[in-house]
C-alpha positions as CSV (number, residue, x, y, z in Angstrom):
1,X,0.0,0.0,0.0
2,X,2.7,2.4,0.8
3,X,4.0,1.6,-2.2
4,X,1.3,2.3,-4.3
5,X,1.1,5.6,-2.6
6,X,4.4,6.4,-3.1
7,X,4.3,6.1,-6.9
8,X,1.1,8.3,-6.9
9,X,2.7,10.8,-5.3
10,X,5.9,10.6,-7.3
11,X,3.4,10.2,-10.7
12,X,1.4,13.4,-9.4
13,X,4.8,15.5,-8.8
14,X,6.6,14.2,-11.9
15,X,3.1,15.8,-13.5
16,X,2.7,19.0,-11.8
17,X,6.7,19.8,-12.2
18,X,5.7,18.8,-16.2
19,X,2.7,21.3,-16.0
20,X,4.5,24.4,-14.4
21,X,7.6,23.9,-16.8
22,X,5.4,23.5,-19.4
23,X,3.1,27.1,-18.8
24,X,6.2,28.9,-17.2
25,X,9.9,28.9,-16.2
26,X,12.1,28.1,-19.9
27,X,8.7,28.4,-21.5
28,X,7.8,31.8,-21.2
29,X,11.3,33.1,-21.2
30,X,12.1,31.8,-24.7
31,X,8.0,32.9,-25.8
32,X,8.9,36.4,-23.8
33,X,12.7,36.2,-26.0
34,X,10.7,35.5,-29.4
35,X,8.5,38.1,-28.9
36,X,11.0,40.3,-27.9
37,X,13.6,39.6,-31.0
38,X,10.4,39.6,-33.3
39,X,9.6,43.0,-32.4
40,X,13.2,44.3,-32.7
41,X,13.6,43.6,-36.2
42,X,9.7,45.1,-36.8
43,X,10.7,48.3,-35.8
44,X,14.1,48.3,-37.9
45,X,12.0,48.3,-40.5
46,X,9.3,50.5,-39.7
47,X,12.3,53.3,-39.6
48,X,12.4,53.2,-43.5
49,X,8.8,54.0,-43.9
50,X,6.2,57.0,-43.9
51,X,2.9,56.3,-42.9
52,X,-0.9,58.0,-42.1
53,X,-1.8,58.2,-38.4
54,X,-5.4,59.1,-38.1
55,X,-6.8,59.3,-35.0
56,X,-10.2,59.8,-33.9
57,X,-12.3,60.9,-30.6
58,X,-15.6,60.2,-29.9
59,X,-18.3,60.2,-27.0
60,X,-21.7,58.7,-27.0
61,X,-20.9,57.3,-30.8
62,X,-20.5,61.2,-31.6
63,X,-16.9,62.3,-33.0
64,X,-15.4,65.1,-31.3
65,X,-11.7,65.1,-32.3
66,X,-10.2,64.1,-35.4
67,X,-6.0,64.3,-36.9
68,X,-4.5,62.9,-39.5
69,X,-0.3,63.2,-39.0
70,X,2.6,61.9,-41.5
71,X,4.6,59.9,-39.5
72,X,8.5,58.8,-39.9
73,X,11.5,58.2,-37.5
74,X,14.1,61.0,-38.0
75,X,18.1,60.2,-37.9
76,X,17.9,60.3,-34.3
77,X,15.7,56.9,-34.0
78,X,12.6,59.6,-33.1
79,X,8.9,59.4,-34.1
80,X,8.5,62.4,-36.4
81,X,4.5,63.7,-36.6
82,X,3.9,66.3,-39.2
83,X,-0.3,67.5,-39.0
84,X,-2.2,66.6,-42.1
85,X,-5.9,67.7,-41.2
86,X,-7.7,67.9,-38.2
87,X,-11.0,68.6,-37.0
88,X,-12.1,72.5,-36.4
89,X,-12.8,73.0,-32.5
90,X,-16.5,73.7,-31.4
91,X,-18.1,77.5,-31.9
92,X,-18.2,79.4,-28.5
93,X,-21.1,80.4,-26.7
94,X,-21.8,83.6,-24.9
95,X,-22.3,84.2,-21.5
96,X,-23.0,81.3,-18.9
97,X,-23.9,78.9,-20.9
98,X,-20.7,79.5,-23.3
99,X,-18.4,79.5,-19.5
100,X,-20.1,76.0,-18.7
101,X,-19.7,74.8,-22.1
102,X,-15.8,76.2,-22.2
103,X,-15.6,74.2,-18.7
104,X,-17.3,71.0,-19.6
105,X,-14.9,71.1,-23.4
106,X,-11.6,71.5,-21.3
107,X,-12.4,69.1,-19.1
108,X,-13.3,66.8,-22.0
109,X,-10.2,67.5,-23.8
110,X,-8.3,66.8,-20.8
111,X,-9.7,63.5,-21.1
112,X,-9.3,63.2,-24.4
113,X,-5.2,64.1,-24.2
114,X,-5.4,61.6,-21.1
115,X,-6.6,58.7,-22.9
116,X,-4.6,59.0,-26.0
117,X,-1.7,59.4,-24.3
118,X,-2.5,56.0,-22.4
119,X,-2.9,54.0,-25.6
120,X,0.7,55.0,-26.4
121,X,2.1,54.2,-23.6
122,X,1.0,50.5,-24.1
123,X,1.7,50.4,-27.4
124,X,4.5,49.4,-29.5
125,X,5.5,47.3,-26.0
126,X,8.2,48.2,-23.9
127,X,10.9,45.6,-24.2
128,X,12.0,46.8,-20.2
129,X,8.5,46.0,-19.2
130,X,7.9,43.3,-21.0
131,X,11.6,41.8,-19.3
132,X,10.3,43.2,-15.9
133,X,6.9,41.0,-15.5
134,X,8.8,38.5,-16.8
135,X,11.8,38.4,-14.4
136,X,9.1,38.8,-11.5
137,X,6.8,36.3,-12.6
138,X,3.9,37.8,-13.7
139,X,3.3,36.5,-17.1
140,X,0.8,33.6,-18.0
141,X,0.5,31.5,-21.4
142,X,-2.5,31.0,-23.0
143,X,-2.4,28.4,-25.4
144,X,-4.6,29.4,-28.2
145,X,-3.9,26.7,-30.7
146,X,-1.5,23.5,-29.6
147,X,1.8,24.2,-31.0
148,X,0.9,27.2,-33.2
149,X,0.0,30.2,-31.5
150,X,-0.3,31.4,-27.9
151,X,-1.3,34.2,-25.8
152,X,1.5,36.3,-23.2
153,X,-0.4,37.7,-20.5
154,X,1.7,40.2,-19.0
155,X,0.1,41.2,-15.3
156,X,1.5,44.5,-13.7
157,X,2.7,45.4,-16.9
158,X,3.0,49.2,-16.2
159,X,0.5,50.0,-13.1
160,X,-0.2,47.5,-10.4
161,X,-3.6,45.1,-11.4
162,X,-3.5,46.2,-15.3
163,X,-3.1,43.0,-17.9
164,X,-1.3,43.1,-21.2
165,X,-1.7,40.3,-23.2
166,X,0.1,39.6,-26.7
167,X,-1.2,37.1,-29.2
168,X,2.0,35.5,-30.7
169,X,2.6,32.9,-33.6
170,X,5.2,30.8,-32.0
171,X,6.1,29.3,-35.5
172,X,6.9,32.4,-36.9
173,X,7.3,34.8,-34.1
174,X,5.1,37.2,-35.9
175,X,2.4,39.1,-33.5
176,X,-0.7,38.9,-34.0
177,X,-2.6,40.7,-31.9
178,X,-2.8,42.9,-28.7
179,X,-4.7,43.8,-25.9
180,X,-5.4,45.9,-22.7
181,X,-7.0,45.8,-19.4
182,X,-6.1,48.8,-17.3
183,X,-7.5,52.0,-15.9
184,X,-6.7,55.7,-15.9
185,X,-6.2,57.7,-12.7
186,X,-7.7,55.1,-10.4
187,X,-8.6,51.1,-11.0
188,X,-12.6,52.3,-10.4
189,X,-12.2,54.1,-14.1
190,X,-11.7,50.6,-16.4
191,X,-10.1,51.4,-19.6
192,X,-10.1,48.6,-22.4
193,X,-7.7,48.6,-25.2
194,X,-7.7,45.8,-28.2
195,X,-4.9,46.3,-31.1
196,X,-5.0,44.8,-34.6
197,X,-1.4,43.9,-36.4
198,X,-0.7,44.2,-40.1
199,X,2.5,42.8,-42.1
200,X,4.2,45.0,-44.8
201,X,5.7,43.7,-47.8
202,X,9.1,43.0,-46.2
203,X,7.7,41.0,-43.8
204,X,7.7,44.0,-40.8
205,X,4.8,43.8,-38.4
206,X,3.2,47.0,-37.6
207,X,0.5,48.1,-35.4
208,X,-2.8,48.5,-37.7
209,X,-5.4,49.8,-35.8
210,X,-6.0,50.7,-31.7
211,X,-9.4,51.0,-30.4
212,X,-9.8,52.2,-26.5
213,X,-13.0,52.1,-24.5
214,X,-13.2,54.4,-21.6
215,X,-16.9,53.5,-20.7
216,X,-17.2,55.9,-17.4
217,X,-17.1,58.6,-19.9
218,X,-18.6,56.8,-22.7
219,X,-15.1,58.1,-24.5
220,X,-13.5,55.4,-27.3
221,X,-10.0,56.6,-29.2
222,X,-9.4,55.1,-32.4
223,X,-6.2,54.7,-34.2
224,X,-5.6,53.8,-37.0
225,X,-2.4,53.7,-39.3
226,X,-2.4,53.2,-43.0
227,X,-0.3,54.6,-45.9
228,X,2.8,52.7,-45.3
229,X,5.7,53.7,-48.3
230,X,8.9,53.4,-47.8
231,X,11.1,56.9,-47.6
């Protein structure tokens, strides 16, 4: 009988060490390395090409911001925006109606500034961050399909309780996907973020399109990048 038992427990260990070897430790760090190598030749290339950035504003489904911006990285490895078009900002009103107004727009556009602002600091990901949540064990694999593609969740990414999670082809190490769940100013104002890749000619991954929720304020950013040619 003791015998028995022994070999269930050794069969149970020999299983569990199997499992946690399998979804972290050498795992994740060579997934984590992939990723990271993948998107280091991605953005060598991106710094050879011009593209559109269009991004839009808008509150209960109604647009209230909209720019289009040439983008390119100069000599010194910089993002370089030049304004194409953007929207006109709202007529004033007079009196106090036109002070509320003035008060509610700046308030808005605070907002506005605040949650664009957040979508770029998520995305392209930070290689140090990425490293960080690593090194500290807060990432997760998803396995989306066996062998094929899986999912990086990186927990405490960059504030404490957000998730970042990065939808990797493990044959190719080509992303293909992003996502956010985080918050701005405090963890009681959710913010949702879900990111669509494209691949360029050469092979370079790029970040298509960006879409943030902010639902308190019924406030959604969209980004969206198009017109890539090289320079």
């Amino acid at each position: 009988m003791k015998k028995i038992l022994f070999v269930s427990a050794f069969l149970v260990g020999s299983l569990a060490a199997s499992t946690a070897k399998a979804q972290g430790g050498g795992g994740i760090q060579q997934h984590v390395a992939a990723l990271k190598s993948s998107m280091i030749a991605s953005q060598q290339d991106l710094r050879t090409y011009q593209w559109v950035e269009t991004t839009t504003v808008s509150v209960n489904g109604e647009q209230k911001s909209y720019k289009e911006e040439s983008c390119y990285y100069g000599a010194d490895g910089s993002l370089q925006k030049t304004p194409i078009t953007s929207s006109a900002p709202p007529k004033k009103k007079f009196g106090l109606r036109g002070a509320i107004q003035e008060s509610k727009t700046e308030e808005m556009t605070d907002t506005m500034k605040q949650a664009v602002a957040l979508v770029k600091s998520y995305i392209p990901p930070n290689p140090a961050l990425l490293d960080q949540a690593s090194k500290t064990g807060n990432v997760t694999v998803d396995m989306i399909q066996p062998g094929q593609v899986v999912r990086l969740n990186f927990k405490n990414y960059k504030l404490p309780g957000d998730v970042f999670s990065i939808t990797l082809n493990i044959q190719t190490n080509r992303l293909l996907g992003m996502s956010v769940s985080t918050y701005m100013g405090t963890p009681s104002t959710p913010v949702s973020m879900v990111a669509q890749m494209g691949t360029l000619m050469d092979g370079a991954t790029y970040t298509a399109r960006t879409e943030l929720s902010l639902p308190s304020s019924n406030l959604e950013v969209d980004v969206v990048n198009t017109g890539y040619r090289k320079m």
